[in-house]
VOGU-3710 file (C-alpha; in Angstrom, 3 decimals, decimal comma):
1> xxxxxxxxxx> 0,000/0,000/0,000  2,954/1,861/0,068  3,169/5,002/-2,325  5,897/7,790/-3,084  6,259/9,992/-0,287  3,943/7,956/1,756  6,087/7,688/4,979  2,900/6,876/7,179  1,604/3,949/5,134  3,687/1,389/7,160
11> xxxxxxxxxx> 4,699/3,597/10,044  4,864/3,095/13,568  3,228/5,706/15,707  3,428/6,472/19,318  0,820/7,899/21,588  3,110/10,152/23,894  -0,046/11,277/26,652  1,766/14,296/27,371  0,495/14,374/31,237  1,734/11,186/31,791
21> xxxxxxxxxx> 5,092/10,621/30,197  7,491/12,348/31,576  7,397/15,430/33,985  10,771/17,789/33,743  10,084/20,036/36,778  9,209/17,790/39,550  5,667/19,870/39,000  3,605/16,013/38,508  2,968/16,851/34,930  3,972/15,443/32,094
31> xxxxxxxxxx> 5,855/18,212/30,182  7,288/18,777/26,408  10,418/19,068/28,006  10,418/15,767/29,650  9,287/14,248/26,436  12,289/15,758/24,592  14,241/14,431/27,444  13,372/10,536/26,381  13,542/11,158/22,634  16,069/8,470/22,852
41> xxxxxxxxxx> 14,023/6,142/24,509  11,802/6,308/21,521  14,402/6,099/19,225  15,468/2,676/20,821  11,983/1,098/20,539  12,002/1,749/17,134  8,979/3,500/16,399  8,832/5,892/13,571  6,711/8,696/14,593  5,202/10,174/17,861
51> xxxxxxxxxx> 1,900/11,474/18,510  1,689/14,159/21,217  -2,017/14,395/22,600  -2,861/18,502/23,391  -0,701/20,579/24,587  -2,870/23,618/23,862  -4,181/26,170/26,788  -6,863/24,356/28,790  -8,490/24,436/32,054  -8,063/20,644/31,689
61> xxxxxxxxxx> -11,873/19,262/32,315  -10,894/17,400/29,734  -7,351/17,589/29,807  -6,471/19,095/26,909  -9,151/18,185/24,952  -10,983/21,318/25,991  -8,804/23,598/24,297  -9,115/27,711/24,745  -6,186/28,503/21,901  -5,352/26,151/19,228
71> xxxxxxxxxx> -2,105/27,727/18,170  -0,123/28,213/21,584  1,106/25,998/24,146  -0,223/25,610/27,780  2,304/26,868/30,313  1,469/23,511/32,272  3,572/21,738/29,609  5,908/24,601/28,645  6,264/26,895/25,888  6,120/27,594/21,982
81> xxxxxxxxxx> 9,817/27,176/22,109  9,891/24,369/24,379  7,544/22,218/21,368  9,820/23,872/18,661  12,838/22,365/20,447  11,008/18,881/20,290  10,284/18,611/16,821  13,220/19,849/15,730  15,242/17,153/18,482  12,792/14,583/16,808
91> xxxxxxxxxx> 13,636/14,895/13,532  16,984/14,659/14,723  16,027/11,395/16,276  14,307/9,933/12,697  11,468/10,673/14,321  8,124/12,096/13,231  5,915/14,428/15,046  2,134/14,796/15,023  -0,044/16,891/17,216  -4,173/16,725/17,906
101> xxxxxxxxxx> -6,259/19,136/16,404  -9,936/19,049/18,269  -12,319/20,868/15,336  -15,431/19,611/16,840  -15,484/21,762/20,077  -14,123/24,503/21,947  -13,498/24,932/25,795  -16,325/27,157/27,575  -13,407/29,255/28,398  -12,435/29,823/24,430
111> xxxxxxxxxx> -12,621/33,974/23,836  -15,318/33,284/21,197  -17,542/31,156/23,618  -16,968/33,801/26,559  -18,019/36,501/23,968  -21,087/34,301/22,862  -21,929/34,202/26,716  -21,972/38,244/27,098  -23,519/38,534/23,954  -27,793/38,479/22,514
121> xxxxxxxxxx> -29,319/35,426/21,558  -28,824/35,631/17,524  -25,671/37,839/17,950  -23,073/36,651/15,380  -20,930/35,632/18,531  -23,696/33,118/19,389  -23,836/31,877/16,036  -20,115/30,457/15,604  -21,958/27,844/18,376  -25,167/25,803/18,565
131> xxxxxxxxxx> -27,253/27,813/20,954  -31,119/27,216/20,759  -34,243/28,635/22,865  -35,505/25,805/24,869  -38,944/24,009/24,521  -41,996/24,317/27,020  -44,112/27,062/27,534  -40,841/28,751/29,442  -38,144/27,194/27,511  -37,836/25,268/30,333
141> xxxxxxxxxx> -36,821/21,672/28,167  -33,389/21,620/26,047  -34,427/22,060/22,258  -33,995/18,113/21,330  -33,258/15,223/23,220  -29,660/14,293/22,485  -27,639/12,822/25,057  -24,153/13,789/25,885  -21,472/11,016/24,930  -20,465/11,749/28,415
151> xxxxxxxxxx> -23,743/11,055/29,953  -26,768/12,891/30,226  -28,342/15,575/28,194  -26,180/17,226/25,287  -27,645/21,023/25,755  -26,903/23,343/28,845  -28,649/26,334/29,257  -27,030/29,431/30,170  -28,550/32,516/32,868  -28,917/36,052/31,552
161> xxxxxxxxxx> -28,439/39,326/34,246  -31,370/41,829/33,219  -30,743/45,523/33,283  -31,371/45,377/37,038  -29,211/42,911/37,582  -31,936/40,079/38,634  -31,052/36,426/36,815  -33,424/35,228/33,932  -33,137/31,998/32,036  -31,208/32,227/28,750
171> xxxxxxxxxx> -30,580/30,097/25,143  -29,491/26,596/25,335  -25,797/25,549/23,974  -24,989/22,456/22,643  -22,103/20,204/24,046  -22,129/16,621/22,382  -19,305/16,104/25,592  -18,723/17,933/28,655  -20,423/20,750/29,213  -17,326/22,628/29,266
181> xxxxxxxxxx> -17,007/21,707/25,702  -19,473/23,670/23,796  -19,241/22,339/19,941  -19,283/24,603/17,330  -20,686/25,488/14,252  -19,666/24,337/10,825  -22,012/26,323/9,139  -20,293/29,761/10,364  -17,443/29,830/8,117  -15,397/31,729/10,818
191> xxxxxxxxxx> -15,426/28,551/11,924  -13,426/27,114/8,814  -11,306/29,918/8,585  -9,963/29,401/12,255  -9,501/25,897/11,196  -7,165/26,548/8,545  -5,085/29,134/9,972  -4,732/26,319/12,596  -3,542/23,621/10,513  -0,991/26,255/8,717
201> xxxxxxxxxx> 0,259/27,313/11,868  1,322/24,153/13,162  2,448/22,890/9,441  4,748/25,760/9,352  6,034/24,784/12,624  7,457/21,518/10,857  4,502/19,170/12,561  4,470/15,962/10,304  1,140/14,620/10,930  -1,996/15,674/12,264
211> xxxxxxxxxx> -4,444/13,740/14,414  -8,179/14,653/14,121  -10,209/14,829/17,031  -13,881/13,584/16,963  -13,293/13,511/13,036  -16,693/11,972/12,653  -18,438/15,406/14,717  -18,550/18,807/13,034  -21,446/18,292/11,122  -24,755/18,043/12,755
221> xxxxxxxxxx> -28,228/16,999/10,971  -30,104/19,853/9,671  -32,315/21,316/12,023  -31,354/19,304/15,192  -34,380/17,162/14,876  -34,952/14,939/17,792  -32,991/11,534/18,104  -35,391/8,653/16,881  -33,389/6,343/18,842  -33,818/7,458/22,119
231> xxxxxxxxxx> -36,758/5,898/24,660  -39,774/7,639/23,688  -39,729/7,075/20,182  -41,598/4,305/18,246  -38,336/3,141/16,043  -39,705/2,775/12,418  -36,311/1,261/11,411  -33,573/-0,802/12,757  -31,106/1,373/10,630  -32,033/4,657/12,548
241> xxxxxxxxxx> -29,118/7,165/12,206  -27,240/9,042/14,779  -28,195/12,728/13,898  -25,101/13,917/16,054  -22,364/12,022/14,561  -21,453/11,139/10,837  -22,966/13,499/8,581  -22,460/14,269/4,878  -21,328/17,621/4,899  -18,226/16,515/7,600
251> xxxxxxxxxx> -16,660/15,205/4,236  -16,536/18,798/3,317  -14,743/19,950/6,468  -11,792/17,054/5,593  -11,389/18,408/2,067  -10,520/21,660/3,596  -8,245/19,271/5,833  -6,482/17,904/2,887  -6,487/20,615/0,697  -4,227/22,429/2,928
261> xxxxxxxxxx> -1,896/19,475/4,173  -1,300/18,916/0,065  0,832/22,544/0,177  3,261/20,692/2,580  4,785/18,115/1,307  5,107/14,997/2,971  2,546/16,031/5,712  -0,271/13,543/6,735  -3,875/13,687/9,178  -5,197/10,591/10,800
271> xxxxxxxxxx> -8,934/10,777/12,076  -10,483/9,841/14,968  -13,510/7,461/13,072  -13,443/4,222/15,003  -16,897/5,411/15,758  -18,155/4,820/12,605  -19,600/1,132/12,669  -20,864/0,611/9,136  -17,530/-0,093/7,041  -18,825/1,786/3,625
281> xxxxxxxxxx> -19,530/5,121/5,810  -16,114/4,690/7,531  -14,094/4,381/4,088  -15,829/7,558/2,828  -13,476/9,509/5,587  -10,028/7,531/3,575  -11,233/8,864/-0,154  -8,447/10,300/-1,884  -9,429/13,847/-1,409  -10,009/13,328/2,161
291> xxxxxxxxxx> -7,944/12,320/5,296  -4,853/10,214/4,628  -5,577/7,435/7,451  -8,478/6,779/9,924  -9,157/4,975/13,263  -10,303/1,634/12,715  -12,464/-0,044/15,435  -13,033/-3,757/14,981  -9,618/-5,173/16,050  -9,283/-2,304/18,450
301> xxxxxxxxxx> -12,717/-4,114/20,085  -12,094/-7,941/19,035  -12,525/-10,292/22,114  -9,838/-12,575/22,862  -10,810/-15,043/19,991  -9,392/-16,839/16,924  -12,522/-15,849/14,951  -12,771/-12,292/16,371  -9,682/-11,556/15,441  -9,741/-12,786/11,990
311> xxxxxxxxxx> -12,959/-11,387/11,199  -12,053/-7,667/12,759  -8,812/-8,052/10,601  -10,777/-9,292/7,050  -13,237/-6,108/7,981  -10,835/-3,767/8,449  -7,751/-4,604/5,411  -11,751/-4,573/3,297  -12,721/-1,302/4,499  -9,472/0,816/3,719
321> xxxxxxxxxx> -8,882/-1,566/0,754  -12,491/-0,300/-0,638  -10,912/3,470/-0,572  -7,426/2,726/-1,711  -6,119/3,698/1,962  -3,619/2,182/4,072  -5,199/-0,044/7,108  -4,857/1,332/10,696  -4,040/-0,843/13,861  -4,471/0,128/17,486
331> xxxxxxxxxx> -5,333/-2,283/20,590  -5,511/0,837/22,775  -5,304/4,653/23,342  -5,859/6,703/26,291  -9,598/6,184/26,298  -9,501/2,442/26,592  -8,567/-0,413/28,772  -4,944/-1,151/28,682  -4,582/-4,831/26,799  -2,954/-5,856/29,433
341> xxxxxxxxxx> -6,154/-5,978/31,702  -8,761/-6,249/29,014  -8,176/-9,323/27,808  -7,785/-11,567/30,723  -7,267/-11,726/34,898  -4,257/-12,963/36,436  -0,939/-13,543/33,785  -3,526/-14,543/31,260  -4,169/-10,748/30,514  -0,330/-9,622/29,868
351> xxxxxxxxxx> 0,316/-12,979/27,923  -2,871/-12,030/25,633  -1,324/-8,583/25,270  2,189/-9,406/24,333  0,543/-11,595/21,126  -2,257/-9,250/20,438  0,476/-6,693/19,967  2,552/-9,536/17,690  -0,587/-9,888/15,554  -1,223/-6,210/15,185
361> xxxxxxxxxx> 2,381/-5,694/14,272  2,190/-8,018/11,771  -0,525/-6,488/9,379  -0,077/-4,516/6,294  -0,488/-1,048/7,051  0,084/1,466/9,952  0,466/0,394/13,670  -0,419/2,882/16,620  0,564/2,198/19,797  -0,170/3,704/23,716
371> xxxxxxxxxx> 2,850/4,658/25,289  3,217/2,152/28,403  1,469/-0,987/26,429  5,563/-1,813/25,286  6,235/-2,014/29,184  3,123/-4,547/29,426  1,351/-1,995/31,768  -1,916/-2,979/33,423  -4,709/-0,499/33,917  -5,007/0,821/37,643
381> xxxxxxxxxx> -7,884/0,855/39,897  -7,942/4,284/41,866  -9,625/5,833/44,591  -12,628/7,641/43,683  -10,631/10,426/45,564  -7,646/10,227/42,755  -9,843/10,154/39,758  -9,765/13,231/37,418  -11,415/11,916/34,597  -15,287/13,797/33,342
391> xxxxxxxxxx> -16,293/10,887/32,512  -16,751/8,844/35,556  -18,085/12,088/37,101  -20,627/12,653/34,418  -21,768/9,230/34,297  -22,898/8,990/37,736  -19,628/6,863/38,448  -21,175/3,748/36,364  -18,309/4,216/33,362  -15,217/3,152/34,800
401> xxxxxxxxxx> -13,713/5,968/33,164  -10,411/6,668/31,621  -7,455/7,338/34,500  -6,707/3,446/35,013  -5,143/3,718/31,306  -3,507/7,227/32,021  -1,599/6,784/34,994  2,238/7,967/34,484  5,030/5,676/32,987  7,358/4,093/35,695
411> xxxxxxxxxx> 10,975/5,120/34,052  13,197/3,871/36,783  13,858/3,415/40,468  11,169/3,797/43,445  7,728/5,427/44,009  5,957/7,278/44,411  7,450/8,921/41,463  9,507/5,724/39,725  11,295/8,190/37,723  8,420/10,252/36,261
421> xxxxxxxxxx> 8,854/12,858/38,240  10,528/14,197/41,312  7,088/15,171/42,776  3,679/13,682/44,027  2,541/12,260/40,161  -0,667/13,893/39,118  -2,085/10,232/39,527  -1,176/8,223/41,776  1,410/4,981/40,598  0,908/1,542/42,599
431> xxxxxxxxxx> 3,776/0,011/43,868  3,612/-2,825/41,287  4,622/-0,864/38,583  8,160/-1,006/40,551  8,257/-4,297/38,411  7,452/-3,212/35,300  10,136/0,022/35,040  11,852/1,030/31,654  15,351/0,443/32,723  14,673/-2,763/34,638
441> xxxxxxxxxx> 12,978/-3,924/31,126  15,708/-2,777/28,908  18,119/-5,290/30,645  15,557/-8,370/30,905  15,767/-9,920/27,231  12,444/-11,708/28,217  10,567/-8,194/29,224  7,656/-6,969/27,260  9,435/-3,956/26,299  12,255/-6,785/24,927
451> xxxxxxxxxx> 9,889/-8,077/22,773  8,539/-4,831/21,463  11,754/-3,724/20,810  12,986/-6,804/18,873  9,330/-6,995/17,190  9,944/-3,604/15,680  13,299/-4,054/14,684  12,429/-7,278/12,503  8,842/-5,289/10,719  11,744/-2,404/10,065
461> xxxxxxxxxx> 14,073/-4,374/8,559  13,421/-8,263/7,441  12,607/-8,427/4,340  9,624/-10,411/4,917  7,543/-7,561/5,808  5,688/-6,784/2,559  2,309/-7,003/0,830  -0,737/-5,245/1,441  -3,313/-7,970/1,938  -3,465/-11,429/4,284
471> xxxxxxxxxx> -3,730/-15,088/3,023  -5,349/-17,162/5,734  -4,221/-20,218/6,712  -6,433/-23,636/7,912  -5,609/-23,660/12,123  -6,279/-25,658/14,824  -9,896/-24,559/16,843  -8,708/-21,276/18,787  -6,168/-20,395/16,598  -5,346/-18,967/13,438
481> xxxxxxxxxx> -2,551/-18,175/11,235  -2,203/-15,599/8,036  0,531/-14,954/5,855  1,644/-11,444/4,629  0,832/-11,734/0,380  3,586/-11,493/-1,835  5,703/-12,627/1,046  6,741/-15,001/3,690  5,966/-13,925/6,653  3,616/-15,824/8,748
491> xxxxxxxxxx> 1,541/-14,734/11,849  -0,053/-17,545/14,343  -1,900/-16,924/17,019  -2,710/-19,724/19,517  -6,157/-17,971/21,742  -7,037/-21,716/22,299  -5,878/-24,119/25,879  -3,656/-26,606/24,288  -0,576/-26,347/22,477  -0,789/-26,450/18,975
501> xxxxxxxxxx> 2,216/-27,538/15,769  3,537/-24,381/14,192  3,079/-23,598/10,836  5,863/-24,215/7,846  8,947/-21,819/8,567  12,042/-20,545/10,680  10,588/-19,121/13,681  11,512/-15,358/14,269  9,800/-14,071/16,925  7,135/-15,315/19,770
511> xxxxxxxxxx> 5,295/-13,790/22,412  6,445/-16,409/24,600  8,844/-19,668/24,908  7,423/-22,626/22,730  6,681/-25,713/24,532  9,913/-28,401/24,676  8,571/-29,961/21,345  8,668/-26,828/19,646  5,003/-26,186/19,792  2,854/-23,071/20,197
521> xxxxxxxxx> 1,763/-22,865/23,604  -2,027/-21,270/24,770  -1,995/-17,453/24,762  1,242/-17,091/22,540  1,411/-15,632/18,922  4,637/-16,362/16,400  6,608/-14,968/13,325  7,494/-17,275/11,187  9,610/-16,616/7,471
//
């Protein structure tokens, strides 16, 4: 799938979580500084590109992803300098750099949404947002019945001050999230205009890559109607769409997207789609005028099983193969479950991990990985009294929420810090991860982060690694096996309880030791050439 110029079609990518990586001033925070500081680090894995979630001025409900100025840098994590510094140091490394841009939303504390808040209902402040009069005989009732993808209702409404100063009931907003994240309004072309001068301003800052927020928001259905899918409604279809999420005229906003990455060569946007279930829709976002890669979600969401697995892989290679785009592979982000505890208790979980991530590694296409998954890191169970994630908040603490998968990386020594930082970390780190440090990893040639290292040294540079498609082997019940096209690599996963023969070849690689007659043990993947 590989094309001229495409260096992202069989890159590497890795999710640095700013917060959580590596903290420079002893403040708790993850900083760009202390990223810069463990460029080398990166450059040892092997990975080919980093991904730096927002470093933009927030008040952090979100943490970042409630952003108040898209083209500067929150003092939290340093400076314009300090990021200038890192991408040049990157490029130094052979790395590349890409940073999030969040189009769907603003922060509440954005100068346009504080101006929309001082300002008339149908003031052209108000209309760079969704704001609506409620329904009722007061307005008393938000203006449709959309839910928040947080939890709860999607609309807010705001107070007035009359002229003598006594409180009245004002206009709804919209927030499809927090309700510090009002979204705004891509029919205002302000709206598109502050896009673009975003996505120059950071190209001309040398940024490689750019990763879409929400890339499926934006565009909302025409006239807000109600959600037919919500209690209350007599469905009249089982294909009922989602009026907040996957419109037609979003396509529109990524042409805009693309027309200004093609002025800079080599640069390259990756949306956030793994939202979008039906795989026709989802390719539509790929289309040659549109974003170069997108989010896939089916082996991001694949249980632990041989025919999960094979069908989220045949779905996927189909779906970016129906556009003419590169496939995407991810097993986690900082939204999700680490692998590590989502796909089993006990050692089971890890052990699925390390050959999940053999089998991702092994497709044609693009892998993404979390920062932490190459140490093996579980997720963490916190106090509620720890927990800083909206989410778990907003849901009436029945999500689990997202701060088990965002707690810092354990570098080196001793908590409570383990390196991160020289402070109290901004979430607390168990003691167990004093097992699972960098620099205790780097000298075990059995550690996860062994195996990462050595699995991304081989897709680099063995010769095997080719072909854009998969050729499916016949394996045992609980297994399977697929061979890179054109080539001779093989993958085989054993999900099943019993040790099963290898496939033809000269192993290269496994998740874990082969049984003493050479066969593939439960809860073990291999490369074979």
């Amino acid at each position: 799938m590989r094309r001229d110029g495409q260096w992202w079609a069989e890159a590497v990518v890795y999710q640095v979580y700013v917060r959580s990586f590596a903290d420079s001033d002893g403040d708790g925070v993850g900083d760009l500084a202390g990223v810069r500081s463990r460029l080398g680090y990166l450059e040892l894995l092997g990975v080919d590109a980093l991904w730096l979630s927002p470093v933009n001025p927030s008040p952090g409900l979100d943490h970042g992803y409630d952003v108040t100025d898209p083209r500067e840098v929150d003092p939290l994590f340093g400076t314009l300098d300090d990021l200038d510094g890192l991408i040049t140091d990157a490029h130094a490394h052979g790395l590349r750099v890409l940073v999030d841009v969040v189009p769907n939303h603003t922060s509440d504390q954005h100068e346009w949404f504080r101006a929309a808040v001082s300002s008339a209902p149908g003031s052209p402040e108000r209309a760079r947002y969704h704001f609506r009069p409620g329904r009722g005989e007061r307005g008393e009732q938000p203006p449709n019945n959309w839910q928040s993808v947080f939890g709860g209702p999607a609309w807010t409404r705001l107070t007035g001050t009359d002229e003598d100063g006594t409180s009245r009931p004002d206009e709804w907003y919209l927030h499809l999230f927090a309700p510090g994240q009002p979204d705004l309004n891509w029919e205002n072309p302000e709206v598109w205009a502050d896009l673009e001068k975003t996505l120059r301003f950071w190209c001309d800052r040398g940024v490689d890559g750019l990763r879409i927020d929400v890339a499926h928001g934006m565009a909302k259905a025409a006239g807000l109607p109600d959600d037919r899918r919500q209690p209350g409604w007599t469905p009249v279809s089982d294909e009922l769409v989602d009026p907040r999420f996957d419109q037609d005229p979003v396509h529109d906003v990524h042409r805009l997207i693309r027309a200004v990455l093609d002025h800079y060569p080599d640069r390259m946007a990756v949306g956030e789609v793994g939202a979008v279930r039906d795989d026709a829709r989802w390719a539509g976002y790929v289309r040659r005028d549109e974003l170069h890669l997108a989010f896939h979600s089916a082996l991001r969401d694949a249980a632990y099983d041989a025919v999960a697995v094979r069908e989220a892989i045949d779905r996927t290679l189909a779906a970016a193969g129906s556009a003419g785009a590169p496939a995407v592979w991810s097993l986690s982000n900082h939204d999700l479950v680490r692998p590590a505890t989502r796909y089993g208790e006990g050692a089971d979980g890890p052990a699925r991990a390390r050959a999940m991530a053999l089998v991702a590694l092994a497709l044609p296409g693009t892998a993404y990985l979390y920062h932490g998954d190459e140490l093996g890191l579980p997720d963490v169970e916190l106090p509620a009294e720890a927990r800083q994630d909206p989410t778990w908040e907003l849901s009436g603490h029945t999500d689990p929420g997202r701060d088990g998968a965002r707690v810092p990386l354990p570098w080196e020594g001793e908590g409570p810090g383990f390196g991160f930082t020289t402070g109290t970390p901004w979430l607390p780190m168990p003691e167990e991860f004093g097992a699972l440090t960098a620099a205790d990893q780097l000298e075990d040639p059995d550690s996860t982060l062994s195996l990462y290292r050595h699995a991304l040294e081989l897709r680099r540079r063995h010769p095997a690694f080719h072909g854009d498609q998969v050729e499916w082997f016949g394996a045992p019940a609980g297994c399977l096996a697929f061979r890179r096209t054109g080539s001779t690599l093989v993958c085989a996963l054993n999900a099943g309880d019993r040790a099963v023969p290898l496939p033809p070849g000269d192993v290269l690689l496994t998740s874990a030791p082969l049984t003493d007659c050479g066969e593939l043990p439960p809860d073990t993947a291999a490369w074979l050439a």
